[in-house]
N, C-alpha and C positions, 0 to 999 in steps of 0.2 A: 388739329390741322397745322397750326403754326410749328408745332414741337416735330411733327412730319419732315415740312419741310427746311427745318433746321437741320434735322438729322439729313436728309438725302444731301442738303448743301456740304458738310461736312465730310461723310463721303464721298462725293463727287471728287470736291480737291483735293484729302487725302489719295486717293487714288489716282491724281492726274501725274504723280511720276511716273507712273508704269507706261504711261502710255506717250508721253508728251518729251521731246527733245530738249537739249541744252537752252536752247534758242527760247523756247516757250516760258520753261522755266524762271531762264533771265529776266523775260516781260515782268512775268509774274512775280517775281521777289521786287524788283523796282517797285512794282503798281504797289503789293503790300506795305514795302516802305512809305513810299507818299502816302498811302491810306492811313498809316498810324500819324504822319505829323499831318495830316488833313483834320484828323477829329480831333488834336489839341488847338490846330489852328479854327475850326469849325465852333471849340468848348471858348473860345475869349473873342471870334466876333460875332459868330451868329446866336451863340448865348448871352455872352457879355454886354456884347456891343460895343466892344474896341476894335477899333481896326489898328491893324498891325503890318506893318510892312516889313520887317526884320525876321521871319520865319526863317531865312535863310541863314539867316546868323545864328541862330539855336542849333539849327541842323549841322552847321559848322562846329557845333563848341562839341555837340557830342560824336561826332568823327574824327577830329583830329584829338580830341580829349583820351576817347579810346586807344589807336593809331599810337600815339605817347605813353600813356600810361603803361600798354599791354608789351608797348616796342623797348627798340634802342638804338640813339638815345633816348632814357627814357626808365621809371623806376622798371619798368619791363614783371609787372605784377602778374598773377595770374590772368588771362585773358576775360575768363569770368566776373573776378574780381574788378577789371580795367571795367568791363561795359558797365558794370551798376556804377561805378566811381563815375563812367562817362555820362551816365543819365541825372545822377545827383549833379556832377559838375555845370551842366546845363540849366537845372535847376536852380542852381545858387546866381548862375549869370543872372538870369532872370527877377532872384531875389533881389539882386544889387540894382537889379532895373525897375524894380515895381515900387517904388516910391514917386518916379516921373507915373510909370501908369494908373498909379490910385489916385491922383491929382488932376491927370489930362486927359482927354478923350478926345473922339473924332480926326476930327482932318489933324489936330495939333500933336495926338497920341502917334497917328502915323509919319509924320515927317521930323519926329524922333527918333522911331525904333528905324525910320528911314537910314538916317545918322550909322545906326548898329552894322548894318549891312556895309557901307563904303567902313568904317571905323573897322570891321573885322578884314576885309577884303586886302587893306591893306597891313594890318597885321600879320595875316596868313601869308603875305609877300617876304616881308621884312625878317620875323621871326623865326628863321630857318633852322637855325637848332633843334626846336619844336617843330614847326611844318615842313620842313627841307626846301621852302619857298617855292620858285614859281613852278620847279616840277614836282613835286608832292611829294609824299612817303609812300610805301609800300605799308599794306596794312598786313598785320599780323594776323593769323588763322585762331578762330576762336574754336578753347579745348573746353568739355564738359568731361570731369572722371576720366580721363584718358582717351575721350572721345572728340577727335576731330572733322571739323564742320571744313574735311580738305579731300580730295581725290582719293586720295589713298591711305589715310591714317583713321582710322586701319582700313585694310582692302574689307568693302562689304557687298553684297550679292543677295537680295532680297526676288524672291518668286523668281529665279533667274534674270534679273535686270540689276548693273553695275549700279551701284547709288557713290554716286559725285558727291562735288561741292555744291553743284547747284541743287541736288537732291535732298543730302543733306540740307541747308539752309532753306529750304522750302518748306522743310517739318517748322523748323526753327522762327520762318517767320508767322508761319499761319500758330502757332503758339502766340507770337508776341502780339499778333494783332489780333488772337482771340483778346490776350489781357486788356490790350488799350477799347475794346469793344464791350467788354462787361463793365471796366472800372468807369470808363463814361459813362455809360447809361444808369449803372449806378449815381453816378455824380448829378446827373440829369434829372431823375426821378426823386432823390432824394430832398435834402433841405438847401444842399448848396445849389443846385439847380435850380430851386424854384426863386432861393434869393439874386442868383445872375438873371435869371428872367424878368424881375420885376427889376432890377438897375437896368435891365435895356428898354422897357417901357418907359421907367419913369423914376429918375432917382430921386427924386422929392419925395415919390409914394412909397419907396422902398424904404426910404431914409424916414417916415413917418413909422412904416409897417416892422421898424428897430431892426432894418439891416444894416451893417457895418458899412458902410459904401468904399472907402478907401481900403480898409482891408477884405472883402469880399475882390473888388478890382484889381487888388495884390497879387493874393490866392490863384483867380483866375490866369493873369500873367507868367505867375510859376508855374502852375499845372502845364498850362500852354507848352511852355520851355522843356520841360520835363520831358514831355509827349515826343516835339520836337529831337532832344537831345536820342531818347529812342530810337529816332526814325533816321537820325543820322549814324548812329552805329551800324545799325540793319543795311545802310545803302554803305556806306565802306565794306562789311561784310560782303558785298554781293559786287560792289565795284575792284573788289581788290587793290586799288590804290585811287589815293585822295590826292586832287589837286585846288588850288582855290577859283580858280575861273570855274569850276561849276557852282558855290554857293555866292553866288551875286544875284542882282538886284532882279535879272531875269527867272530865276527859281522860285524869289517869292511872290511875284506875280503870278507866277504857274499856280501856288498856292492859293491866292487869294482865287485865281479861273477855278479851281478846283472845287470848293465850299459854296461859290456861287453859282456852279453848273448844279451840282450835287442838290443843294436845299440850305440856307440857314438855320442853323442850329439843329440838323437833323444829323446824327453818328453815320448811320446808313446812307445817306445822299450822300457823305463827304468820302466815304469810302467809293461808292458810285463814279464820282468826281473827280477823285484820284485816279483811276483805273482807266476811265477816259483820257485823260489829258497828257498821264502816264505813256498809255501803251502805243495810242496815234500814233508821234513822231516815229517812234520803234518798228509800229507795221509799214510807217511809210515809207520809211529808213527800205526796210528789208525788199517792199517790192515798188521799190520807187520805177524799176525799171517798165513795169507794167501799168503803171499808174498817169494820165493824160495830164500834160501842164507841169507834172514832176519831173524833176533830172537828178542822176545821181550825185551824192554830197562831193561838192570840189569841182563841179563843171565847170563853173566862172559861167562867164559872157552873160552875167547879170539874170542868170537864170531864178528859177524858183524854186529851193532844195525841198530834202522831204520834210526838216523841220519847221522852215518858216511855210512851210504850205499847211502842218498842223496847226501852226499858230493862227493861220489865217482864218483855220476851219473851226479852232474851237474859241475864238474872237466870235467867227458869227453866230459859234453856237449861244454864247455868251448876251449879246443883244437879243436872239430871239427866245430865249427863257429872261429876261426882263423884261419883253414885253406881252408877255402872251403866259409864262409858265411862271411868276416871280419865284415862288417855292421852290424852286427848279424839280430833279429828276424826281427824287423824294416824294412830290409831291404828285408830279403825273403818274407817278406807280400808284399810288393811294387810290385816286380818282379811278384812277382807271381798274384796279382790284372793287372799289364802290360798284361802280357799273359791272361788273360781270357777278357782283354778288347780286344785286335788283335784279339781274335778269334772268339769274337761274329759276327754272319753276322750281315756284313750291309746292310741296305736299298738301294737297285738298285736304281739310279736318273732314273725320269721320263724320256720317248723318244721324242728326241723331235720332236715337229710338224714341219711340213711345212711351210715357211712363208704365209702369206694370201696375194695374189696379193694386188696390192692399186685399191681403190675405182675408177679410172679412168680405170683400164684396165680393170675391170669388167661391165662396162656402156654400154646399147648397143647402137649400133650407130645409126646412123640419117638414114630413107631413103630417099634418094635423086630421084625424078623423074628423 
């Protein structure tokens, strides 16, 4: 059943370029990007148990890392070549920072990695050579074997329907968030997961049960980063140019709403969580005109645009899954797949038969003169 419904899901979105516009698309490469750095940011707090407020600064280091590397100025590397340098490069940021994270946790963990977000924010101003400062870089178009992920390089026509950029990169991210979807839950299931679950119950019990505590908390941090730096390549891909006023202190909030709509430590909720919080502003964005209490973005006169009216909505969604759903979405799908299983009738067992006498007391007997 489950192998079922993996495969139709699979299908389904493969098959949604045929049918779905630039516009959709777009939704949808953004949602898949936040969903890959949702489930590293999902792998270090609702596994870990760190909270982290700098998500947005990882997602930084591997956009404008790529942006650099693949560009010019800039060694201008193969674009391929530039995104895996951009995911490690994020990776090592991360390594240079998990010394404060194997050490600190809670409220003190976050008003550190707090520090990362203003400390890059104003890097990415300053450092124009590299970011081109406050108006960004144009991002370079990512080539596989001669194959670009661009309009027309090369012109391609699949069932008679034109495949874009944004078609292209649709293939490209539902590949990448398959990978960040299996290596997690690998991660989860196996031995490093069950040791980040037991440091977020109880580091003494862990620390008894011979877990590493400071390098497991490490680990966690980098993997985090990692994930992160991924999902900031994939949104340069699909934004075409990077500016720094969008990785500030408001995106990693967005991320922390995302993991906590979604579920704690569940891959599946935080992708969930993504998707929502993601695509909102976007729908609202597009039919703010239709929408009561919305005006379009740039009204003035103190109105309420379509963004801060998403932020509004998925705020309250945010309180009413703390107090009612804490597992968040993750978890009302569970319950609620529970309930329609108890309810389905089941199959009455067959009635049973009657033994069958044994072959001797059914013999007829001898007659005896």
């Amino acid at each position: 059943m489950r192998r079922a419904a993996v495969a139709l899901t699979v299908l389904v979105l493969g098959a949604l370029p045929f049918y779905l516009d630039a516009f959709w698309l777009r939704i949808g490469l953004f949602s898949l990007a936040a969903a890959i750095g949702a489930v590293g940011l999902g792998l270090l707090t609702g596994s870990a148990g760190q909270l982290s407020l700098g998500h947005a600064f990882f997602l930084a280091v591997g956009a404008y890392g790529y942006v650099w590397l693949a560009g010019e100025p800039g060694p201008a590397l193969p674009p391929a070549l530039a995104a895996v340098l951009a995911v490690l490069l994020a990776g090592a940021v991360g390594g240079l920072f998990s010394p404060v994270a194997g050490r600190v946790r809670g409220i003190y963990l976050g008003v550190a990695t707090l520090a990362l977000v203003f400390l890059g924010h104003h890097l990415l101003l300053t450092a124009d050579s590299v970011t081109g400062g406050f108006n960004g870089r144009s991002v370079p178009p990512l080539t596989l074997g001669g194959f670009g992920f661009t309009a027309d390089d090369p012109e391609l026509v699949v069932l008679g329907v034109p495949f874009g950029a944004e078609e292209r990169l649709w293939y490209l991210g539902l590949a990448l968030f398959a990978l960040t979807w299996f290596t997690a839950r690998g991660l989860l299931r196996g031995r490093p997961g069950r040791a980040l679950t037991a440091l977020r119950d109880s580091e003494t019990a862990a620390a008894v049960m011979g877990v590493h505590v400071a390098r497991y908390r490490s680990a966690a941090f980098v993997t985090s980063s990692m994930y992160a730096g991924l999902a900031g390549v994939l949104l340069a891909l699909a934004f075409r140019r990077v500016v720094p006023d969008y990785f500030g202190l408001a995106l990693s909030v967005d991320y922390l709403a995302m993991i906590v709509l979604g579920g704690l430590g569940s891959v599946a909720g935080a992708a969930a969580g993504a998707v929502f919080v993601t695509a909102l502003p976007l729908l609202m964005t597009r039919y703010a005109d239709q929408l009561p209490l919305v005006t379009a973005p740039g009204s003035g006169d103190g109105a309420v645009g379509p963004t801060e009216a998403a932020r509004y909505l998925y705020g309250a969604a945010i309180v009413l899954v703390l107090l009612f759903a804490p597992d968040g979405l993750h978890g009302l799908t569970r319950r609620a797949l529970d309930r329609v299983r108890r309810r389905r009738p089941r199959t009455p067992p067959p009635a049973p038969t009657a033994p069958r006498p044994p072959a001797e007391a059914v013999r007829p007997r001898e007659h005896t003169p």
